[in-house]
C-alpha atoms as one frame of an Amber mdcrd trajectory, in Angstrom:
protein
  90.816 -66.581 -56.399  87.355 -67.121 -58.051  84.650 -65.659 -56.263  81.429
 -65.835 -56.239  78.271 -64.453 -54.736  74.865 -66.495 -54.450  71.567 -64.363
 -53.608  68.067 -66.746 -52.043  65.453 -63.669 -52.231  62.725 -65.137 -50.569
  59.218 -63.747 -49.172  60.197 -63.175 -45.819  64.181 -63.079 -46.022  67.017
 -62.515 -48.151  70.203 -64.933 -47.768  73.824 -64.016 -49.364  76.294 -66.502
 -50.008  79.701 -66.140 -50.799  81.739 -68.599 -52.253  85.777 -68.581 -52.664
  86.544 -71.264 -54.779  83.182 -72.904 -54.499  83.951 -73.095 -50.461  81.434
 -71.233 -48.424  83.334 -68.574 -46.066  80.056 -66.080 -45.703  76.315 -66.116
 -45.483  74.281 -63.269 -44.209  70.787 -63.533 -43.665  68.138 -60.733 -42.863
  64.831 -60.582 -42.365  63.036 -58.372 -44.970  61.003 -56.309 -42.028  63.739
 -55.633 -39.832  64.803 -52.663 -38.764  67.492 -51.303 -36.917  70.303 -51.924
 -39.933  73.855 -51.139 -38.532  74.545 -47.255 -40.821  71.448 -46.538 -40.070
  70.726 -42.289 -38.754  68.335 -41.339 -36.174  66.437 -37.998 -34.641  65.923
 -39.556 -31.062  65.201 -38.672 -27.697  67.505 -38.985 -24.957  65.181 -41.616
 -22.549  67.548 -41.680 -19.436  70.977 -40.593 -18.374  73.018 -43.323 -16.515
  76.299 -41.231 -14.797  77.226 -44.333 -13.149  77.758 -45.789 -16.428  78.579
 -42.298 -18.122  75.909 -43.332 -20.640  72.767 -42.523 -21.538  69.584 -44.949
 -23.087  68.154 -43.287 -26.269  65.145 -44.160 -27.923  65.269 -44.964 -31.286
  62.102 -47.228 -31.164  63.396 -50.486 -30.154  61.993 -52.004 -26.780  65.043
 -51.657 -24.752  66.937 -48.522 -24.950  69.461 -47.711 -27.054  73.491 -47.053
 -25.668  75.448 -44.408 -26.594  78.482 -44.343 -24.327  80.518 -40.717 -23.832
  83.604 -42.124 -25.457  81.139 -42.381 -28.532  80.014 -38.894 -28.884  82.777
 -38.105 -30.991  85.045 -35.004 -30.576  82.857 -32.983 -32.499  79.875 -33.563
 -30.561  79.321 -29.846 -29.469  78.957 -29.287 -33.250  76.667 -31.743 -34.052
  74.295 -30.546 -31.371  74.516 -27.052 -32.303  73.842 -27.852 -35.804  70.554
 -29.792 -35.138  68.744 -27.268 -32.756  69.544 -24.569 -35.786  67.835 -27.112
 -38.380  64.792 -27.829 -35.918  64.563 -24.363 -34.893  64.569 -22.865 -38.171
  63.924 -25.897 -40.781  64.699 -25.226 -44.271  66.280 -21.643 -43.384  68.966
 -23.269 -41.751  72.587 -22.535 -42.004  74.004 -25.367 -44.603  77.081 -27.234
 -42.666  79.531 -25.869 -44.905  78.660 -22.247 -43.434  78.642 -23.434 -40.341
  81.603 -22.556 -37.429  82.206 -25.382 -35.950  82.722 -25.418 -32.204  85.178
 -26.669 -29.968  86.210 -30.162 -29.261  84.300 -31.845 -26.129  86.798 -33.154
 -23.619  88.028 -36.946 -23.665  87.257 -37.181 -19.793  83.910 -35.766 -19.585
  80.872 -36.875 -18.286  77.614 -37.566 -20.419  75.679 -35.239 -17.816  77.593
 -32.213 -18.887  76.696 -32.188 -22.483  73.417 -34.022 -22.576  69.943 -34.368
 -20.757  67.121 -36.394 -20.311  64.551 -35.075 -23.356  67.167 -33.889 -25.406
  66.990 -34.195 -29.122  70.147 -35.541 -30.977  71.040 -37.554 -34.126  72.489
 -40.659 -33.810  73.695 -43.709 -35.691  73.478 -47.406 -35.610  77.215 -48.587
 -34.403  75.597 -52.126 -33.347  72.534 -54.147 -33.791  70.602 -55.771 -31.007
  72.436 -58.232 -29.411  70.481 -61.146 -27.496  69.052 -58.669 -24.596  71.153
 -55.765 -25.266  69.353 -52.472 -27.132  71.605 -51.016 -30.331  74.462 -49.554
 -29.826  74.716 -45.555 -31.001  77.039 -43.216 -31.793  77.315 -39.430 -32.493
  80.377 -39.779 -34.984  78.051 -39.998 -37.823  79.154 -41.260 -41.134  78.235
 -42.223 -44.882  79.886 -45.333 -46.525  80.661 -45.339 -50.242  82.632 -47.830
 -52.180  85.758 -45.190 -52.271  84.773 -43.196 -49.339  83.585 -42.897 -46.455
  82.130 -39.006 -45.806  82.206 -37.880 -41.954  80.046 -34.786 -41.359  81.608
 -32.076 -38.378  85.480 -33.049 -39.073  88.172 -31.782 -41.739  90.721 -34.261
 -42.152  91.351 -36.823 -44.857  92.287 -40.130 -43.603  93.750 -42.850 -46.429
  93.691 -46.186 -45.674  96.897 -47.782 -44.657  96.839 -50.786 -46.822  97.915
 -48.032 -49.611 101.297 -48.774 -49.541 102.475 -46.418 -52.609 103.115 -43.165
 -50.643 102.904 -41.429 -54.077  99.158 -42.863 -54.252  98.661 -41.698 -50.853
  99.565 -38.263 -51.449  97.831 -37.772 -54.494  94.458 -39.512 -53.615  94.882
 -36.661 -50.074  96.154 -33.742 -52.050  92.478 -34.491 -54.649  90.392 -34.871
 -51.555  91.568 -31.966 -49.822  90.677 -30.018 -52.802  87.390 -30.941 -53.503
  85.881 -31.731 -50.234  83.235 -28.750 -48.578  84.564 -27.239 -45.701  83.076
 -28.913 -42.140  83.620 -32.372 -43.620  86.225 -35.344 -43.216  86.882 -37.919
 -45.698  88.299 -41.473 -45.315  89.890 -43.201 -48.414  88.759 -46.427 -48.444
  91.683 -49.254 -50.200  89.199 -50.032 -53.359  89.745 -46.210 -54.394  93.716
 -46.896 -54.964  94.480 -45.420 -58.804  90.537 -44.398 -59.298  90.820 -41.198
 -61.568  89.203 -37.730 -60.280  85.977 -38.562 -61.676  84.973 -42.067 -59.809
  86.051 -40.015 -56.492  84.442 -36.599 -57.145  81.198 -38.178 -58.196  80.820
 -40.487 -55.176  82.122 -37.489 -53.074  79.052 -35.418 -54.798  76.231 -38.467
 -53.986  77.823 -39.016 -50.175  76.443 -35.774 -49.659  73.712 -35.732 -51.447
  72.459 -38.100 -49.351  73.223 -35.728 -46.195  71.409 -33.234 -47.593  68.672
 -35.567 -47.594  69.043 -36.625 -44.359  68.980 -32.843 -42.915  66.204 -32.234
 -44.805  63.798 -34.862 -43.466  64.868 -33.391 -39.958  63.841 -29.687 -40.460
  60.424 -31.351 -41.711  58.203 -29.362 -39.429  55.804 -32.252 -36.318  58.574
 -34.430 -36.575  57.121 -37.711 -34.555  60.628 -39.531 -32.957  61.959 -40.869
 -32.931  62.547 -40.774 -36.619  64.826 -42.129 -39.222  66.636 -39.726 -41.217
  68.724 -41.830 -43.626  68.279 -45.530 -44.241  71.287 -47.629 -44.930  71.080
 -49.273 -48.538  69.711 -52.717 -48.681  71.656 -55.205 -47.488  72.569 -56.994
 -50.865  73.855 -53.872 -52.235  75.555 -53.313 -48.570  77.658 -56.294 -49.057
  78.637 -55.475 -52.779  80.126 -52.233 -52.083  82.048 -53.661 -49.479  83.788
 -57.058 -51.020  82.444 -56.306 -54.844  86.071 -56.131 -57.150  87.646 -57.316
 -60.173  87.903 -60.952 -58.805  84.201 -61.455 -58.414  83.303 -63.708 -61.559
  79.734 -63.904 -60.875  76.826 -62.673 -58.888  73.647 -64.930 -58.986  69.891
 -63.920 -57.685  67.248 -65.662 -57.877  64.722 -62.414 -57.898  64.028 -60.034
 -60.583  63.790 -57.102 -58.444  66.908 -57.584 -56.805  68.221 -58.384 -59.891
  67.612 -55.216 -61.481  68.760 -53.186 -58.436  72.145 -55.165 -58.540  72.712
 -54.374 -62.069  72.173 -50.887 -61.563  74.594 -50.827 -58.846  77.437 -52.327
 -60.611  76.542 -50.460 -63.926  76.998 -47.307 -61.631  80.635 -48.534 -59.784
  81.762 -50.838 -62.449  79.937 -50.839 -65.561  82.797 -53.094 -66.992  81.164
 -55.919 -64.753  77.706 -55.664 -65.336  77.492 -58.705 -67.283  79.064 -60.596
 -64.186  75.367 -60.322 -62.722  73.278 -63.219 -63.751  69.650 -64.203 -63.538
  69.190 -67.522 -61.636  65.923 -69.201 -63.165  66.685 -73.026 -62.716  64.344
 -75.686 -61.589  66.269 -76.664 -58.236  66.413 -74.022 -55.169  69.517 -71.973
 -56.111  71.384 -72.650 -52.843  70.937 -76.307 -53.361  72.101 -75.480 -57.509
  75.361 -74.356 -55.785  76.025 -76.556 -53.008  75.398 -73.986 -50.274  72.067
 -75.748 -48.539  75.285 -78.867 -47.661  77.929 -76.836 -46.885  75.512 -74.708
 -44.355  74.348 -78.203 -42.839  77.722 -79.791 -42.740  79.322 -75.968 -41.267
  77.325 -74.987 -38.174  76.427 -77.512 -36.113  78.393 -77.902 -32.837  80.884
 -80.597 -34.210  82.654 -79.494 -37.422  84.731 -82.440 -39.071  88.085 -80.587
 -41.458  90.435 -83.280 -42.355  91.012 -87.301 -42.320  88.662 -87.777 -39.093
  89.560 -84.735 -37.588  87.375 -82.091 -35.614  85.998 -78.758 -33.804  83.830
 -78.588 -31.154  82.344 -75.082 -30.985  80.869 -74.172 -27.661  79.166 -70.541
 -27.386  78.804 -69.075 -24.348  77.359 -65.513 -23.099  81.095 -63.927 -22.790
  83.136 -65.935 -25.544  83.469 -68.690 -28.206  85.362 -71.824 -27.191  86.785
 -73.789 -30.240  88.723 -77.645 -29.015  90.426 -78.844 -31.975  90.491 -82.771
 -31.695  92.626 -85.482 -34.176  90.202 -87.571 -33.779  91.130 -91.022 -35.912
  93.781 -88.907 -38.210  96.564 -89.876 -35.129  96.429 -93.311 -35.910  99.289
 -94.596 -38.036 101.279 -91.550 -37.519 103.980 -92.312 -34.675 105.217 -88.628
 -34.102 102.903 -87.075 -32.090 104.357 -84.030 -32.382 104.422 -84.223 -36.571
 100.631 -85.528 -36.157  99.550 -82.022 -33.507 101.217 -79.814 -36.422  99.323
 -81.469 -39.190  96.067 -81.131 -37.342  96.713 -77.653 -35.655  97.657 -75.876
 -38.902  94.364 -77.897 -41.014  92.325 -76.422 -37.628  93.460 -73.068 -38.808
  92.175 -72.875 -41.992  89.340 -74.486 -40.962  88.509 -71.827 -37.695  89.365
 -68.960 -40.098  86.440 -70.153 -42.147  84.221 -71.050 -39.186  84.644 -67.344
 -37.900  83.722 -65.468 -41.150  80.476 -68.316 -42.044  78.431 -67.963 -38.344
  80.169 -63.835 -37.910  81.534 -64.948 -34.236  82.433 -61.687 -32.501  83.741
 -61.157 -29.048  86.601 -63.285 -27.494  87.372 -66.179 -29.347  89.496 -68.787
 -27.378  91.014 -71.636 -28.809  92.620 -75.228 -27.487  95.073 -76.141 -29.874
  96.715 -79.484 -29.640 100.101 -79.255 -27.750 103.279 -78.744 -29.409 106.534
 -79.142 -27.713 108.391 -77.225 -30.364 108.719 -73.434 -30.517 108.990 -72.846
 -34.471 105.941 -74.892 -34.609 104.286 -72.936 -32.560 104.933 -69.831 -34.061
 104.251 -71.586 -37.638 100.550 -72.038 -36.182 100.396 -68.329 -35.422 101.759
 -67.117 -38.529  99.102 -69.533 -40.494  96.426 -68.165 -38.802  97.259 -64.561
 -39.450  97.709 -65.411 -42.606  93.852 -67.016 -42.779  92.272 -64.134 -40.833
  94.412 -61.015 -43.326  90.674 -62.425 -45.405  88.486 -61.336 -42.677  86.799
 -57.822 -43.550  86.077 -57.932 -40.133  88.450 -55.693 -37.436  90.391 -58.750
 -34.888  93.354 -59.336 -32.929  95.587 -62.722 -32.416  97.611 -63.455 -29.896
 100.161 -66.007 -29.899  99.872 -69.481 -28.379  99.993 -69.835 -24.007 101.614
 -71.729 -21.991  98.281 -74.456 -22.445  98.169 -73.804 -25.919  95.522 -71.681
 -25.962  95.192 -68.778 -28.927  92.880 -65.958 -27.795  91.188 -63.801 -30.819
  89.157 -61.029 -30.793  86.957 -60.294 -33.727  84.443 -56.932 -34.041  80.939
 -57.855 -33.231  78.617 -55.711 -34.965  75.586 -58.036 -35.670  74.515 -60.933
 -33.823  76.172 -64.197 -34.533  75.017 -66.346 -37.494  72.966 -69.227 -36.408
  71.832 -72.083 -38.311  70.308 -75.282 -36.870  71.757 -78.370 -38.353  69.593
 -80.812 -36.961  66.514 -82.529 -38.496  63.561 -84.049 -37.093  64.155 -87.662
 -37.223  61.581 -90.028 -39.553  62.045 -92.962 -37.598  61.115 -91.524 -34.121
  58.473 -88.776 -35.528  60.014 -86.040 -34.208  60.249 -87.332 -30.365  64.473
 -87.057 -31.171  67.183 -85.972 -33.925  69.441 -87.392 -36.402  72.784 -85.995
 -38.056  71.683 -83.695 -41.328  70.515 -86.428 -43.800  71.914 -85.037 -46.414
  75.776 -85.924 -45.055  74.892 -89.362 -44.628  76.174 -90.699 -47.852  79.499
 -88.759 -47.671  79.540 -90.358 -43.709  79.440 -93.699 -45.437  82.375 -92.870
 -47.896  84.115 -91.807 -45.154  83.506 -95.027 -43.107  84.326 -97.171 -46.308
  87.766 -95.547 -46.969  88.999 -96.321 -43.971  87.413 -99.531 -43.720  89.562
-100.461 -46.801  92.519 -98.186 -46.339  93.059 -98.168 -42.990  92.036-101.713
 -41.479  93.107-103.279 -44.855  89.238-104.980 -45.132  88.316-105.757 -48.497
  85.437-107.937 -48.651  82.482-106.946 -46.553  78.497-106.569 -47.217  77.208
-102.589 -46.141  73.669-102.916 -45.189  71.477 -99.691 -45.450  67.936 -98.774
 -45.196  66.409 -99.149 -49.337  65.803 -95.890 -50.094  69.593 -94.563 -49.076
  70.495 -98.324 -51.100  68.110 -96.851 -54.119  69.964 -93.287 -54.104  73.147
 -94.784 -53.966  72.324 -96.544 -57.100  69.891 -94.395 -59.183  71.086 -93.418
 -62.381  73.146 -95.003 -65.382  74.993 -98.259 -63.575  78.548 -97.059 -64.401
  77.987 -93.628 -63.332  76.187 -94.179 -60.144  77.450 -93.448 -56.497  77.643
 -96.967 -56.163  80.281 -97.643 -59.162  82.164 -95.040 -57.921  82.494 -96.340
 -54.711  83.380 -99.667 -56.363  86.086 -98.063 -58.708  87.455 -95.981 -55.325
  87.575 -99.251 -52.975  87.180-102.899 -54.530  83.953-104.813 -55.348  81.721
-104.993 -51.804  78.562-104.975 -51.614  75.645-102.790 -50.889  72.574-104.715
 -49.731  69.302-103.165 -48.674  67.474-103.942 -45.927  64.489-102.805 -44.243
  64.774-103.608 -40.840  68.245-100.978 -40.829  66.688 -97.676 -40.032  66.996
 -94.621 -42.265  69.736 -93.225 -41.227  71.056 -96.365 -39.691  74.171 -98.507
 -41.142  75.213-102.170 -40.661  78.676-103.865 -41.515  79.201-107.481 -41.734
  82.550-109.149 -43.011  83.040-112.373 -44.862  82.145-114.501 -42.110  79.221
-112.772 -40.967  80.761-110.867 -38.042  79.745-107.284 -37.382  82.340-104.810
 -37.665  82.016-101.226 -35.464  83.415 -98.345 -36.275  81.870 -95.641 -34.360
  84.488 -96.983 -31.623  87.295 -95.793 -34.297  85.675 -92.389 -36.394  84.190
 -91.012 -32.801  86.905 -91.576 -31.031  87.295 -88.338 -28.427  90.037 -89.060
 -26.608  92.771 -89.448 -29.137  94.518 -85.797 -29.286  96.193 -86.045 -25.717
């Protein structure tokens, strides 16, 4: 699969595209002042304890307090806070972790007031970002991700990931760990690190904890003002790349020279094999619009998402879940199996919802109205497909098979709020007092109307009347390589006439006699999946 990744730096944000196949499944945006980046470690102040909720509200500087349940302590907790009153007590004199003895476990069942209190110092961790009115979320586990590893302060095991299949590789990558790990710390073995030689492992091993060396040190600096960050997660751009970054990535694009030279040092460091994968972006035309994001983003987020011949989602978002409806829309005409025509549309709808959950990062409960199907091996096609879809998604999620109703229930991790992108445009005909579809899908709207205009209702000679300057864009260019010729190659010789009293994003079609025909009766039809 070729993939690709497309980096907009801009002044006040930085958006990351990736592309599978030229198909948009991910965009991340961040603002380039925010804080409060999910990795993220913290010396805070415990605000208020909440034993009704066995929780307590930490500040870490945001306006609402921070969460840190019990259950996200960690089992080590009793360590952790033992270690940090010796490095504030005694700064730089402080016993390294290695020396340290670590204590015993806290219980499962405890309660937060036993082990914490209002005022208390402790170092903590990003697990969540702010979520609409919800403070981050915390926890005590803390932990530094590397490509191959993933270091966890206060534990001693080595965990290897389970998508290792070779139990030869699985031994040998824990028997190496085990061997060169300090005492006091835990590794986990991410996949990527399958058949990396004792080099690549030892020397991320060695900058893991370099970096919590760093981290302690900043806390034993003497007038510490909290709360205080100890260790920033890296940037976001180089984030992403050390999670999906592997041999299959053809290309990475920016359009910054900064970033560009922090990539390439980053891949010269992981994968110097790739580094000339990373390519400066200098062309005239924004780069997401070079690439065919800025359409894809339009055409992919608004509340109605069309998939396949006339068919459609309608994504509803509510405070506790996501509600997808997958309608047929005009793709049930002609097809006289209803049952053949729900498969065909349920199993598009699941490559298509797959997609949708990955591009806007929908966490939470995802439920999802499939259109019935009598059959029970079709049924349980639909579920395998979408398993199949979602074994893509980085993120953790769990699918259940089809109800009664045919409704599929997912849950997917939610660890940053969900992408939103507004898809609709001030209209230039009403001067902003309404909105219009994204103008830039008008022109593939009209294809769509024309083929089945021709293919479906079997009209061939018909006059399309649009405003002049969609007529003038259909036609710009060379005459025999113009949208228009196309069109004309594609469906028979109609015509395109321009007129000025059709609004701009208005359409008008007549037939050989003059008579209007309507088809937003036929492509918007709502009805037609029951």
């Amino acid at each position: 699969m070729n993939n690709e990744l497309v980096i907009d730096v801009q002044s006040s944000e930085v958006a990351i595209a990736l592309l599978e196949e030229g198909k948009l499944v991910e965009i991340h945006r961040e603002n380039r002042v925010a804080s409060f980046s999910v990795g993220d470690i913290y010396l805070a102040k415990v605000r208020k304890i909440m034993p009704g909720l066995n929780a307590v509200f930490v500040d870490v500087g945001y306006d609402k307090g921070a969460f840190l349940h019990y259950q996200d302590l960690g089992p080590q907790f009793s360590s952790l806070v033992a270690f940090t009153k010796n490095v504030l007590r005694d700064g730089k004199r402080a016993q390294p972790l290695h020396k340290m003895q670590l204590h015993k476990d806290i219980s499962k069942t405890g309660m937060i007031s036993d082990v914490l209190a209002q005022g208390q110092e402790i170092m903590v961790q990003i697990a969540k970002e702010p979520i609409s009115t919800k403070g981050p979320r915390l926890t005590s586990e803390i932990s530094l991700a590397g490509r191959f590893l993933v270091l966890m302060p206060f534990a001693e095991k080595v965990y290897v990931s389970q998508k290792i299949k070779s139990s030869e590789e699985r031994n040998r990558i824990k028997q190496l760990m085990r061997s060169i790990k300090p005492k006091n710390f835990g590794v986990i073995v991410r996949t990527v690190a399958e058949g990396k030689k004792v080099a690549e492992l030892d020397a991320e091993l060695k900058t893991l904890l370099k970096r919590w060396d760093e981290a302690v040190a900043k806390m034993a600096r003497p007038q510490q003002k909290l709360p205080a960050l100890l260790l920033e997660e890296m940037g976001r751009t180089v984030g992403l790349l050390r999670d999906i970054f592997n041999p299959s990535f053809e290309n990475i694009y920016v359009n910054n020279r900064f970033a560009y030279g922090e990539i390439c040092d980053y891949v010269d460091a992981i994968a110097p094999e790739c580094s000339g994968r990373v390519k400066m972006y200098s062309g005239d035309l924004p780069i997401f619009d070079h690439f065919g994001i800025s359409k894809q983003v339009k055409s992919g987020f608004g509340r109605t998402v069309s998939f396949k011949n006339g068919a459609y989602l309608i994504i509803e978002h509510t405070e506790a879940m996501h509600v997808i409806d997958v309608n047929s829309g005009n793709k049930s005409k002609g097809i006289t199996d209803q049952e053949t025509n729900a498969v065909d549309v349920n199993l598009a709808a699941a490559d298509e919802i797959a997609r949708q959950l990955r591009l806007r990062d929908m966490g939470g409960i995802i439920v999802i109205d499939f259109i019935d199907m009598q059959k029970s091996e079709n049924r349980q096609r639909l579920f395998d497909r979408m398993k199949e879809n979602m074994a893509h998604d980085r993120a953790r999620h769990n699918i259940l098979q089809l109800s009664k109703f045919g409704l599929m229930q997912i849950t997917r991790q939610r660890v940053r709020p969900e992408m939103h992108v507004s898809t609709e445009e001030v209209c230039p005909t009403c001067l902003g007092k309404g909105f219009s579809q994204p103008s830039i899908l008008f022109v593939d709207k009209l294809e769509d109307k024309i083929d089945y205009l021709v293919n479906e209702l079997n009209v061939k000679n018909f006059n399309l009347f649009v405003h002049p300057y969609v007529e003038a864009y259909i036609t710009k260019g060379f005459p025999f390589c113009s949208i228009k010729w196309k069109w004309r190659r594609k469906y028979g010789k109609f015509k395109i006439v321009p007129s000025q009293s059709i609004a701009y994003l208005q359409y008008l079609v007549l037939d050989k006699d003059g008579h209007e025909i309507d088809l937003r009766e036929d492509l918007e039809e709502v009805n037609a999946k029951k």
